[in-house]
Biotite code that builds the C-alpha atoms (Angstrom):
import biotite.structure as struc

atoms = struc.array([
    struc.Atom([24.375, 17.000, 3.696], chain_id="A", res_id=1, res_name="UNK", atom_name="CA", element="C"),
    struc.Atom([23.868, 18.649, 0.426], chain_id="A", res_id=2, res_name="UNK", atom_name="CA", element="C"),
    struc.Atom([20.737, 19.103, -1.684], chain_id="A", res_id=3, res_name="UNK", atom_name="CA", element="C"),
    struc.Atom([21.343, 16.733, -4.150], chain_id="A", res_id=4, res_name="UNK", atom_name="CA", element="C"),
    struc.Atom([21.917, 13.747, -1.721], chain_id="A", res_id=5, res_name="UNK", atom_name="CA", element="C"),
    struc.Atom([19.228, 15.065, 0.384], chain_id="A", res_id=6, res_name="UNK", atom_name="CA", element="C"),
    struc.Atom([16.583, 14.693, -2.235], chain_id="A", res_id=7, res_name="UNK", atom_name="CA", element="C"),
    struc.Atom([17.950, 11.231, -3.426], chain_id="A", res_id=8, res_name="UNK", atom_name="CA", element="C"),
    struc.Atom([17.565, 9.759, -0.209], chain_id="A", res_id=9, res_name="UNK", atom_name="CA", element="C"),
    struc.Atom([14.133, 11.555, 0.213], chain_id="A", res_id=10, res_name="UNK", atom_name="CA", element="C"),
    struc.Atom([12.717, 9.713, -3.397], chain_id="A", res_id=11, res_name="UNK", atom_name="CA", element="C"),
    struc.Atom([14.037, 6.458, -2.174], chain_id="A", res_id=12, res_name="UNK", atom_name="CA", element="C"),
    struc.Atom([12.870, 6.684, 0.883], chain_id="A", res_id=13, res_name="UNK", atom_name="CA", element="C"),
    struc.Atom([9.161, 7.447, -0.916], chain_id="A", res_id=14, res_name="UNK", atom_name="CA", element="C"),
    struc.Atom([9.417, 4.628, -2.660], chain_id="A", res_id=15, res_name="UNK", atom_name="CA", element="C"),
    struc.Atom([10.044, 1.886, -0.217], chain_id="A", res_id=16, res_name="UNK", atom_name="CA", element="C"),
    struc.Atom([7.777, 3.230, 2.583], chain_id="A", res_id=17, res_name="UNK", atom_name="CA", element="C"),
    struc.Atom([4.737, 3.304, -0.777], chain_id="A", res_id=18, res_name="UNK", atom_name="CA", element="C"),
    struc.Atom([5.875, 0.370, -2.237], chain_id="A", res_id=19, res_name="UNK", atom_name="CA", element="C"),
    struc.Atom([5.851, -1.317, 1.199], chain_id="A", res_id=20, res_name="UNK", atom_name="CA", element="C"),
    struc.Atom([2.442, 0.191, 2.000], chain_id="A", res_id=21, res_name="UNK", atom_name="CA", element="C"),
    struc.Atom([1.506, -1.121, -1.345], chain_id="A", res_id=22, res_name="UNK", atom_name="CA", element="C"),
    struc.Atom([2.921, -5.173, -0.900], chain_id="A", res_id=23, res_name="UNK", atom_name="CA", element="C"),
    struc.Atom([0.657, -4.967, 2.747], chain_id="A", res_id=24, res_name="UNK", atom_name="CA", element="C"),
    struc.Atom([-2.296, -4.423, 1.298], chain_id="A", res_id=25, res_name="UNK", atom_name="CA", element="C"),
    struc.Atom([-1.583, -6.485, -1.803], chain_id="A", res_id=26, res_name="UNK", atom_name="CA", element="C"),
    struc.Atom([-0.475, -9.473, 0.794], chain_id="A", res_id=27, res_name="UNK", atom_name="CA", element="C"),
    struc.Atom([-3.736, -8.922, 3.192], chain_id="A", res_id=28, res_name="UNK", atom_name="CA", element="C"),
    struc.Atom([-5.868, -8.409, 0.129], chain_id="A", res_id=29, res_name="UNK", atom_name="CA", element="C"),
    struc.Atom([-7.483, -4.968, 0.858], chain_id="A", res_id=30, res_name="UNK", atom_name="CA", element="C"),
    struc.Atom([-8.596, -4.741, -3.169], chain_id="A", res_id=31, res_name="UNK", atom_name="CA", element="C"),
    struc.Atom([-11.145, -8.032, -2.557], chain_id="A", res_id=32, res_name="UNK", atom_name="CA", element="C"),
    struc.Atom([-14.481, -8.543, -0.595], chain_id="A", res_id=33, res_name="UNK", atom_name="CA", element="C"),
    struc.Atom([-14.459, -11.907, -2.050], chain_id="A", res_id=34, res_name="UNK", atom_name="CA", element="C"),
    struc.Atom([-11.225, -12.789, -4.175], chain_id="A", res_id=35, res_name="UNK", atom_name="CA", element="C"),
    struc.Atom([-10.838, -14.127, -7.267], chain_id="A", res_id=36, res_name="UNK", atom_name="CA", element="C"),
    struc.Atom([-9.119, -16.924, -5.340], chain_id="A", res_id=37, res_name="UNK", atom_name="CA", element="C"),
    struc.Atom([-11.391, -17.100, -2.795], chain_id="A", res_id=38, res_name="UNK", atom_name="CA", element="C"),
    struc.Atom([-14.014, -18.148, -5.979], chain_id="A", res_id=39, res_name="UNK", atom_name="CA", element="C"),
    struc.Atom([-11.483, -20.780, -7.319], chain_id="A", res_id=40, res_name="UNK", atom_name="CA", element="C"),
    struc.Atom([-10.767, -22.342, -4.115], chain_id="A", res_id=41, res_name="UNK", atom_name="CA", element="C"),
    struc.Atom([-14.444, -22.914, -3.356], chain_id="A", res_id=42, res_name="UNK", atom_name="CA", element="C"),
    struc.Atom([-15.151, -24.461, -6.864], chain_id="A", res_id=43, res_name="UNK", atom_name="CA", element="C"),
    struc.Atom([-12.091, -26.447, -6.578], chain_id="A", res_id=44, res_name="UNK", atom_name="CA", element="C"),
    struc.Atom([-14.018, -28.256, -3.256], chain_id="A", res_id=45, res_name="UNK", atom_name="CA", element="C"),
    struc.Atom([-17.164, -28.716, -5.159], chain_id="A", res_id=46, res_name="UNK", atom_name="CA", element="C"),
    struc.Atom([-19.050, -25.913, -4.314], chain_id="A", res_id=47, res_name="UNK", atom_name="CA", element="C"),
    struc.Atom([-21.391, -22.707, -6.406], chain_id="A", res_id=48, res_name="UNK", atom_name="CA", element="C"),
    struc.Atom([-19.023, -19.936, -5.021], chain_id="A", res_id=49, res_name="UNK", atom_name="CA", element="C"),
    struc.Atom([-17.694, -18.645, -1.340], chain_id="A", res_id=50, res_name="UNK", atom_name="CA", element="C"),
    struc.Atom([-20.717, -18.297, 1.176], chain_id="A", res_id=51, res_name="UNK", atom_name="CA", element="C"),
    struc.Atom([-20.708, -14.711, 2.274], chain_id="A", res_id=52, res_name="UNK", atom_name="CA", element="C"),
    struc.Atom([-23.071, -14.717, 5.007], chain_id="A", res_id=53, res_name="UNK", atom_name="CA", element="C"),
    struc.Atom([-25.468, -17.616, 6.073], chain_id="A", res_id=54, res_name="UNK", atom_name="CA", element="C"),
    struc.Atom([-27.533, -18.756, 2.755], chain_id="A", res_id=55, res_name="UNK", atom_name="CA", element="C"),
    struc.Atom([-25.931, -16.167, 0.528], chain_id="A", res_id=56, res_name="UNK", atom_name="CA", element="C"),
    struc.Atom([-23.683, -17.863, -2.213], chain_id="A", res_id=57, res_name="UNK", atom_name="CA", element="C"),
    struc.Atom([-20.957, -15.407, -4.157], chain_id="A", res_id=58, res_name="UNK", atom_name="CA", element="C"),
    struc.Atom([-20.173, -16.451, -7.743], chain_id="A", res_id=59, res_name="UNK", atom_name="CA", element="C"),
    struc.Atom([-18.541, -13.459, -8.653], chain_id="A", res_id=60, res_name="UNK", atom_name="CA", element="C"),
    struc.Atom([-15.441, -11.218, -7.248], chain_id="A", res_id=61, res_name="UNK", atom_name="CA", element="C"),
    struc.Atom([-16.449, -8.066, -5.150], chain_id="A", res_id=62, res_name="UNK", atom_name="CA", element="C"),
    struc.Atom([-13.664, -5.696, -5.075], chain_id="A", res_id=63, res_name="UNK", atom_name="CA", element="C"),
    struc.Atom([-13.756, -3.810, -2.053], chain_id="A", res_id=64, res_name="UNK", atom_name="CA", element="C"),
    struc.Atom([-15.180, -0.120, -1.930], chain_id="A", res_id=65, res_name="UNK", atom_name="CA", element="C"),
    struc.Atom([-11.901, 1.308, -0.884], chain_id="A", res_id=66, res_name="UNK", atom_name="CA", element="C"),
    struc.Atom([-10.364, 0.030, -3.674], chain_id="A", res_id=67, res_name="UNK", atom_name="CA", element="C"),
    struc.Atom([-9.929, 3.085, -5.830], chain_id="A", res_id=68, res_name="UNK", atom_name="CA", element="C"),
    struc.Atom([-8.148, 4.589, -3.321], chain_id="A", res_id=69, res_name="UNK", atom_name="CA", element="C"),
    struc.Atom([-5.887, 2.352, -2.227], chain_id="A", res_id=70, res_name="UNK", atom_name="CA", element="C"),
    struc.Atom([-3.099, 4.300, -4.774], chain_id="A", res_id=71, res_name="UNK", atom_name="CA", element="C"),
    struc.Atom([-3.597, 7.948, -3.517], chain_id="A", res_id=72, res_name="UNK", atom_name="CA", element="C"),
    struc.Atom([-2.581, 5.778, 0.181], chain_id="A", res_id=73, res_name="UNK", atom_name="CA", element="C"),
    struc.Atom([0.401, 4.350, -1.134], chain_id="A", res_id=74, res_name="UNK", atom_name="CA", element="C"),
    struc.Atom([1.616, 7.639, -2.412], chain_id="A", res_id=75, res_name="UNK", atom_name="CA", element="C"),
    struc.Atom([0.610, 9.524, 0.537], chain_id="A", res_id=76, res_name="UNK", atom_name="CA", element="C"),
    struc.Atom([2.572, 7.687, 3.170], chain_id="A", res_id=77, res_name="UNK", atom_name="CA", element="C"),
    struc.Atom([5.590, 7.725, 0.269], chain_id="A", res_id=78, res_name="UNK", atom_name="CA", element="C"),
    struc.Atom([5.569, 11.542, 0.042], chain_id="A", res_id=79, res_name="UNK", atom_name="CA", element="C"),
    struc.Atom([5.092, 11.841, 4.128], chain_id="A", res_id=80, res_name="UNK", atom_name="CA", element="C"),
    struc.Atom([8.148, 9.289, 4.494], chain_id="A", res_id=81, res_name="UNK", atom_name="CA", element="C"),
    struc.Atom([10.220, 11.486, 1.764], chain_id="A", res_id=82, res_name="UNK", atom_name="CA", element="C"),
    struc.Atom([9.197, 14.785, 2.929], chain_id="A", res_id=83, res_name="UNK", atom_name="CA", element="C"),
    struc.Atom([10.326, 13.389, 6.919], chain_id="A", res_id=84, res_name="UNK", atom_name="CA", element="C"),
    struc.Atom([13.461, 12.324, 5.749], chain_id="A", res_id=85, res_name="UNK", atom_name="CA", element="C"),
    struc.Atom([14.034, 15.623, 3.783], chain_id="A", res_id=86, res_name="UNK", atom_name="CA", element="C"),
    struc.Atom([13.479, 17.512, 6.754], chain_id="A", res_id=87, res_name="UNK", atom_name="CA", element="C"),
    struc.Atom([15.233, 15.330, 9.174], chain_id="A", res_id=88, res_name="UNK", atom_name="CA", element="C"),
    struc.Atom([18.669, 15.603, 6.822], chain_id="A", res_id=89, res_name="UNK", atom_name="CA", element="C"),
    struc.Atom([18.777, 19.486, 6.527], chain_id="A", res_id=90, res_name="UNK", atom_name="CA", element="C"),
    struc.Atom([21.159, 21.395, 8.183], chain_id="A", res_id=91, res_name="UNK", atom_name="CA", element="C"),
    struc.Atom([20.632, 23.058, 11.514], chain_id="A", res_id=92, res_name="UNK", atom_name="CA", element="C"),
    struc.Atom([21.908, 26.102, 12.941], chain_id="A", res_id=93, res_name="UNK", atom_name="CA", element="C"),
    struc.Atom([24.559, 24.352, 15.092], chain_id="A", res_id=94, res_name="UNK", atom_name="CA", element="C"),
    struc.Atom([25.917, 22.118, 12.237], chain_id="A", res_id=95, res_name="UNK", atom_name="CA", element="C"),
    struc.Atom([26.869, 24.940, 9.854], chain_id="A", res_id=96, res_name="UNK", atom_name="CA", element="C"),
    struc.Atom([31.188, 24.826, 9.214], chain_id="A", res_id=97, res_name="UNK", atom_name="CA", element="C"),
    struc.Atom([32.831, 28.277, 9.009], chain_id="A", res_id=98, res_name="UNK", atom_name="CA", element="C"),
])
């Protein structure tokens, strides 16, 4: 496989294995202690907030702590996926045409 291919199918490969990472977290919501949602939801039933533990009311959304570095995840499993992909599409010893 040439170069050019090689590092075409690398990039793509990067971005669905990130952008997949990404839509898990987004879809198990690893940004929230207590959503935004979670908030609404609870007024919409006629009550302060979500209970967090017993006799502790939230009012307000609590992003989680590992929020910030959610992104640097999602790019690190895309360049691991790319740079696997890169590697597994080279050329070997064996393969090489006279």
């Amino acid at each position: 496989m040439n170069l050019g291919s090689r590092i075409i199918l690398a990039l793509v490969a990067g971005v669905v294995v990130g952008g997949g990472f990404m839509a898990w977290d987004r879809h198990r919501g690893a940004e929230w202690v207590v959503s935004p949602q979670q908030i609404a939801a609870a007024r919409a039933d006629g009550q302060a907030g979500v209970q967090s533990r017993p006799g502790t009311v939230t009012v307000l959304p609590i992003r989680s702590e590992t929020a910030d570095v959610l992104p640097f995840k999602w790019g690190l499993y895309g360049v691991g996926a790319a740079l696997m992909v890169f590697v597994a599409t080279r050329r070997r010893k064996g393969d090489r045409q006279a």
